[in-house]
C-alpha positions as CSV (number, residue, x, y, z in Angstrom):
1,X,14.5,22.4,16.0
2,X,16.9,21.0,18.0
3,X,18.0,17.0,17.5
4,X,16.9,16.1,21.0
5,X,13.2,14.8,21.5
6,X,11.5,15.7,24.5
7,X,9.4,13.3,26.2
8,X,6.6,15.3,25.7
9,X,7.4,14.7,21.6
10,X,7.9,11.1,22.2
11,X,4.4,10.7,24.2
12,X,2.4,12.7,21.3
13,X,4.2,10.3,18.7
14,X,3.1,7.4,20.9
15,X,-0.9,8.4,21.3
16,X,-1.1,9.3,17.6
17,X,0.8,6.1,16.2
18,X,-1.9,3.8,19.0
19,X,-5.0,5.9,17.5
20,X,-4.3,5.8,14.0
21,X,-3.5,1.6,14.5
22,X,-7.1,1.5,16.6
23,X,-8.9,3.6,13.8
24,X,-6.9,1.7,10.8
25,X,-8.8,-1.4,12.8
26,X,-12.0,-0.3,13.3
27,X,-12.0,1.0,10.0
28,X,-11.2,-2.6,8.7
29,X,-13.9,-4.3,10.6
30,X,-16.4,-2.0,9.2
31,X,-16.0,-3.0,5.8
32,X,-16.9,-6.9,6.6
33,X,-16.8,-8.0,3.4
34,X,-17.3,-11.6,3.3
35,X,-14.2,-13.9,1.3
36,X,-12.1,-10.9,1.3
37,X,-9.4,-10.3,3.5
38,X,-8.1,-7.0,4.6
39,X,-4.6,-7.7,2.4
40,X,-7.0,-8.8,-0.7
41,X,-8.6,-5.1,0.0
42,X,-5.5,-3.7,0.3
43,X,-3.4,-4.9,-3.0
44,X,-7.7,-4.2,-4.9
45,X,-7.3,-0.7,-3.9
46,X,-3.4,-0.8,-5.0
47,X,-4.3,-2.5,-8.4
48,X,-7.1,0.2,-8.8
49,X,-4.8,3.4,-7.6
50,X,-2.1,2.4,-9.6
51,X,-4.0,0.7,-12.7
52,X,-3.0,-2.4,-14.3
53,X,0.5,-4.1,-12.7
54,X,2.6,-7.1,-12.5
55,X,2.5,-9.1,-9.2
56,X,6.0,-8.0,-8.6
57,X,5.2,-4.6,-8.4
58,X,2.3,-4.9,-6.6
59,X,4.0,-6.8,-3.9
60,X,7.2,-3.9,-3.8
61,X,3.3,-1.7,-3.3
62,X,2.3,-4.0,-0.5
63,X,5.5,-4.3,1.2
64,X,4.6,-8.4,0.9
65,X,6.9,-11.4,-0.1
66,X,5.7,-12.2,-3.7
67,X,4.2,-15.1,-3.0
68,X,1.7,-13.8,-0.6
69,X,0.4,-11.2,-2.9
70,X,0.4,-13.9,-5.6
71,X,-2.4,-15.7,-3.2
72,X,-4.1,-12.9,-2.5
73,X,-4.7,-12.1,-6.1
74,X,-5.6,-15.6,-7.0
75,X,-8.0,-15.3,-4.4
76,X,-9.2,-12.1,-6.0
77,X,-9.6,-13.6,-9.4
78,X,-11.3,-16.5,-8.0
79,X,-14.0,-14.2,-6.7
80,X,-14.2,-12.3,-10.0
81,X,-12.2,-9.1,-8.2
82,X,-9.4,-8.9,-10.7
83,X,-8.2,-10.5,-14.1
84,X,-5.1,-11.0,-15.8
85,X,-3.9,-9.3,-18.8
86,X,-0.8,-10.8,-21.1
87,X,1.4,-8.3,-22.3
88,X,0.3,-7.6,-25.7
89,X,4.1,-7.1,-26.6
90,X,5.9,-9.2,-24.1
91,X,4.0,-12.4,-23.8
92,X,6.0,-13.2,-20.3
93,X,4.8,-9.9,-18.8
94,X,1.0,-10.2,-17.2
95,X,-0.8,-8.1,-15.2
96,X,-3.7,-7.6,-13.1
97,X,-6.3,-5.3,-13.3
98,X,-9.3,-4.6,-11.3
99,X,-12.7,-5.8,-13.0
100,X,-16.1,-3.8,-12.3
101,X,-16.6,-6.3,-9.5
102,X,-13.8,-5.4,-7.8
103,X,-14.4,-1.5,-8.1
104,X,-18.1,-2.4,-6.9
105,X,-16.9,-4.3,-3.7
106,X,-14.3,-1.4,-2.9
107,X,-17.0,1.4,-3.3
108,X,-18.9,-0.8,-0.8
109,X,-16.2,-1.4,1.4
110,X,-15.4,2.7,1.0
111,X,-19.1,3.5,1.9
112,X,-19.1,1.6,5.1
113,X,-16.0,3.2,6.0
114,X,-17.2,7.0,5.8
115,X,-20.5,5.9,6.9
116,X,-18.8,4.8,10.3
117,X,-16.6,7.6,10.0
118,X,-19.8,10.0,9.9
119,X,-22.0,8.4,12.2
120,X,-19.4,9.2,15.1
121,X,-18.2,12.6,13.6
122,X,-22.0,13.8,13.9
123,X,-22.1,13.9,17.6
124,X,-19.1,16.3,17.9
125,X,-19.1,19.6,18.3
126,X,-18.5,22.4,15.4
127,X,-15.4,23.3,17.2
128,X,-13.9,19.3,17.3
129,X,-14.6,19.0,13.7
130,X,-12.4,21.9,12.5
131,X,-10.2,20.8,15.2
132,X,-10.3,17.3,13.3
133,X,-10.2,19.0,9.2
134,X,-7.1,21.1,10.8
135,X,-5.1,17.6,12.2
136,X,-6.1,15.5,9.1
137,X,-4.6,18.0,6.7
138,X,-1.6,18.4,9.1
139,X,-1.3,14.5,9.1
140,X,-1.4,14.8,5.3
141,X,1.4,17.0,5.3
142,X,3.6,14.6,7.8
143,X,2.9,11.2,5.3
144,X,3.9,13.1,2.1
């Protein structure tokens, strides 16, 4: 492969970066979960992939100054979403973990998702979904 990109490269990169922002949107307002914002799901499903984790690492995660993920998770606490844990060795050291409330609310929020998801995947032809299963595991490759 050559170092040049062909405008033809550049316009594919375009359409898929504009339909994965649309679908990462729609996919967000499907969920609709009342009190929670879309960064509180976000750093939930962090907290939950990862397991337990200090705020600073969950903002590194996030890609969020510290002190927006530190409202976010007091938000989430408030609701009942998360708790903090002290260190048992290093008192200084807390972390947050997700409580069955939390894990409830993102199975929810999941379940809407893919129920979307399904709904508009039904009226497509055999031959678009395996057209779809073959571009989802070739945008798995390109984000790992």
């Amino acid at each position: 492969m050559t170092p040049f990109t062909t405008s033809a490269e550049l316009d594919l990169a375009s359409r898929i970066r504009l339909v994965v922002t649309r679908l990462a949107r729609r996919l967000r307002q499907q969920a609709d979960l009342a009190g929670v914002s879309p960064t509180q799901i976000a750093a939930l499903s962090t907290i939950e992939r990862s397991g337990p984790m200090t705020l600073g690492a969950l903002a590194k995660v996030e890609q969020v100054a510290p002190p927006t993920i530190t409202a976010a998770v007091d938000r989430l606490k408030d609701q009942g979403l998360v708790k903090r844990q002290v260190d048992a060795i290093d008192r200084r050291v807390v972390r947050v973990e997700v409580t069955v409330a939390g894990r409830k609310l993102l199975d929810k929020s999941r379940s809407r998702k893919n129920a979307y998801l399904e709904r508009r995947l039904r009226d497509l032809s055999s031959a678009d979904r395996a057209t779809l299963e073959r571009a989802a595991q070739i945008l798995e490759g390109v984000i790992e």
